[in-house]
N, C-alpha and C positions, 0 to 999 in steps of 0.2 A: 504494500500500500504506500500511496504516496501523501505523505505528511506534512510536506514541506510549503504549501501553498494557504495553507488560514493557521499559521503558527501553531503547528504539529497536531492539529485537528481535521477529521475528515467529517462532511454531513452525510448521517442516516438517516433513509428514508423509510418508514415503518409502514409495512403494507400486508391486511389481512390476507391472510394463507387462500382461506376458503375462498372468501367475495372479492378480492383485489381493491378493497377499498384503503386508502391513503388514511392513517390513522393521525399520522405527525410525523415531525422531520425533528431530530437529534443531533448530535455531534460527540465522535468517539474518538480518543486520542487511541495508543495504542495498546496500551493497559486497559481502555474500557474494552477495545474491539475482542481482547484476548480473555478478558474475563466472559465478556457474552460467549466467543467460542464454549470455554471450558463449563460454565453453570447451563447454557443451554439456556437462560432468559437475559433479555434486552437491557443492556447497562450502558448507561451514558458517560459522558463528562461532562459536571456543569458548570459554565464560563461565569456563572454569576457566583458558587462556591466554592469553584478550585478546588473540585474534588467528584472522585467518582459516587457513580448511582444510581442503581438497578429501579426500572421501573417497578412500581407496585410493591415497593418494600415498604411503606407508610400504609397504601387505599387498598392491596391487595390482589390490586387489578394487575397481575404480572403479565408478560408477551414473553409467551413461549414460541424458542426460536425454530421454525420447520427449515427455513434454510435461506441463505446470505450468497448477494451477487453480488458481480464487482464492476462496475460502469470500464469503459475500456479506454480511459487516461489513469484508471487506479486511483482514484480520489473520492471515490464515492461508492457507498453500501447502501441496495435495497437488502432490508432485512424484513422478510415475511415469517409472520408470526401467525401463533396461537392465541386469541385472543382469552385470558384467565380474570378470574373473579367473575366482578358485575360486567363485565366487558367495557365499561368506559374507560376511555382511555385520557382524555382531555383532564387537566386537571382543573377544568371548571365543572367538571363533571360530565361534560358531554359526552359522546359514544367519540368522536373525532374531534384533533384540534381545529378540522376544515369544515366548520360546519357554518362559517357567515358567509355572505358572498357581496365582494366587492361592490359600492355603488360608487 
């Protein structure tokens, strides 16, 4: 993967398994991409707490990982998930964080 381009972070794109619906977009350095490998759910890095962080470790709503692509400059992961819990994934509670649409 290539790291080098938004100061050693890559954006994840999170998209259900089943429906291919676009749940949210993330961003993984290399320690988070390597922990979602290994735990098998979706762990981020958050730019606002400089620090790693698996979804749905607080609401419970984890993404369970079915499997991870690799856009072909290597700078980008769609990671399609299992969606776990209530299935909301937004954390204003929504099912997605794409759920306004632009006016």
């Amino acid at each position: 993967m290539d790291y080098s381009k938004l100061d050693g972070l890559i954006p994840a794109v999170i998209q259900d398994a089943e429906s291919a619906e676009v749940l949210m977009v993330g961003f993984m350095n290399e320690q988070a991409l390597a922990e979602t490998r290994r735990t098998g759910y979706a762990t981020f890095f958050s730019r606002t707490r400089g620090k790693l962080w698996t979804k749905g470790e607080t609401s419970g709503n984890r993404l369970e990982v079915q499997a991870i692509l690799v856009d072909c400059d290597d700078d980008t992961v769609l990671v399609k998930v299992k969606r776990l819990g209530d299935g909301n994934v937004c954390h204003t509670g929504e099912r997605t964080c794409f759920f306004r649409t632009l006016t």
